[in-house]
C-alpha positions, 0 to 999 in steps of 0.5 A: 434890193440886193446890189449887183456886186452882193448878187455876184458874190453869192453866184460865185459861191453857188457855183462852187457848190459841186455834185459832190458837195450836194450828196454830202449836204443831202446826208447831212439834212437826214442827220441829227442837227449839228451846229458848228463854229464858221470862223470869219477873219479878220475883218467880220463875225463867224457865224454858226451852221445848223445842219440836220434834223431837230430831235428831243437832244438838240436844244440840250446841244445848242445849249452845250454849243452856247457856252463859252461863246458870246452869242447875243445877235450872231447869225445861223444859217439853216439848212435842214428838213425839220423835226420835232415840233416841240423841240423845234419850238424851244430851240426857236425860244432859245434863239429869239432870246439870243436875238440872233439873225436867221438865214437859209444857207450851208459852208461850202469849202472850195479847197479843203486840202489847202485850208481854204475859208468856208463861204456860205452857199444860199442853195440850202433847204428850210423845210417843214418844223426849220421854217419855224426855226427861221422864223425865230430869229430877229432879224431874217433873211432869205436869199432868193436861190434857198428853198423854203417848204412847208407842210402840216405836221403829222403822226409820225409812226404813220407818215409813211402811209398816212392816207392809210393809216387809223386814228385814234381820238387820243391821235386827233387830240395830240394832233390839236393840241401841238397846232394850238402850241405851234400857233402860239409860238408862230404869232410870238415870233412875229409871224402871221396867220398865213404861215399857218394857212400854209403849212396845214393846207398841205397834208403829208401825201402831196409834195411840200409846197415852197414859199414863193419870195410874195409868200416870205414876205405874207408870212413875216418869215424875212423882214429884211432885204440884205446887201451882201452875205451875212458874217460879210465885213460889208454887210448892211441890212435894209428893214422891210415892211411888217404885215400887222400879226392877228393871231390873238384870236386863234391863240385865245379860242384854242385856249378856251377849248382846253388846248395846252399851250405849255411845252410837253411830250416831244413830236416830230414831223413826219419827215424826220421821222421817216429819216430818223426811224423814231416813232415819235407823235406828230410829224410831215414829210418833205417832198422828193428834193 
């Protein structure tokens, strides 16, 4: 249970959040994703931001971003519609080895023109392939005000009128073949088959479906209650309950029907997709925000 002075701060933060500060963070999910440096002074750790869109360059990126800096255990706050799944997938790898902390939430600056500190804000979005990158983290948390949707991953050439669009065998197959990686990678990094439920119930024609607090707990996506913001000098964590993983028998029947569980061709979600204009694979497009 979050106290009641943590709670005041991030509604404090949440209010600093203007309409303005909203456009500009609505832009910043359609963009490629951007890492950047928040610095925290003098008594706690910065953190990092991860705003945008997953592509094939952002791995390549996070890894040009890491060098230098000691990143071991480092939190990273996301705010994102997701992207490229197999991207995403070795992004999320990159950050389990780091055993960093992965939260919901984006830098608001109350006063730019005086230099004012960058706070992190909870009314954030996770959406589609960046709930998987969530689920990379160690450690994670998410605070009650961010949003965290999912949906299946799709063809992204024909996510824009996928009920009316044709399939190929060579479509359905690729299709098969990134659930089976995107199965093997969830149960890696601890989460449950429920994830999985979830997000392929949900076809790319009807509105992403958002986790409910219950549901972040079902699917392993937050294992811990936190006090105070993370990067906080007073931050503590409280370790939450894990639900048992049972995905040893999807993983070893995809593997027993020839599906590659091995990183390949790069596929999208339809809803980057639609806001990147590539023509990728595989995609899924959040709903109306």
């Amino acid at each position: 249970m979050l106290l009641i002075g943590a709670a005041l701060c991030i509604a404090l933060v949440a209010m600093l959040t203007s309409s303005a500060h909203a456009g500009v963070a609505v832009e910043g999910r359609k963009l490629p994703l951007k890492f950047s440096w928040v610095a925290c002074q003098p008594n706690c750790r910065g953190w990092i931001s991860a705003v945008g869109v997953v592509t094939a360059d952002s791995p390549r990126d996070f890894d040009e971003f890491a060098r230098g800096r000691r990143l071991n255990g480092v939190t990273i706050a996301l705010d994102s519609s997701g992207g490229s799944v197999n991207d995403a997938i070795a992004l999320g790898r990159r950050w389990r080895n780091l055993g960093v902390l992965t939260t919901v939430g984006t830098g608001v600056q109350a006063n730019p023109a005086q230099n004012d500190p960058i706070n992190m804000a909870p009314a954030a979005y996770c959406e589609s392939m960046c709930v998987f990158l969530l689920l990379s983290g160690k450690t994670r948390y998410v605070p009650k005000t961010a949003h965290v949707r999912v949906h299946q991953i799709w063809m992204g050439d024909r996510a824009n009128d996928a009920r009316a669009a044709t399939y190929s065998a060579d479509d359905l197959t690729i299709v098969e073949r990134d659930i089976g990686r995107l199965a093997k990678y969830t149960f890696d990094m601890g989460g449950t088959g429920d994830l999985l439920s979830l997000s392929l119930n949900v076809p790319p024609w009807e509105d992403l479906h958002e986790l409910s607090q219950d549901e972040l707990r079902l699917t392993n996506l937050v294992n811990i209650e936190m006090i105070d913001q993370p990067g906080s000098p007073n931050t503590a964590v409280v370790e939450l309950p894990r639900k048992p993983v049972q995905g040893g028998s999807f993983v070893a029947s995809a593997t027993a029907n020839g599906t590659s569980l091995e990183p390949a061709k790069s596929v999208q979600s339809a809803e980057a997709m639609g806001r990147m204009g590539d023509l990728g694979t595989t995609v899924a497009v959040p709903g109306q925000e």
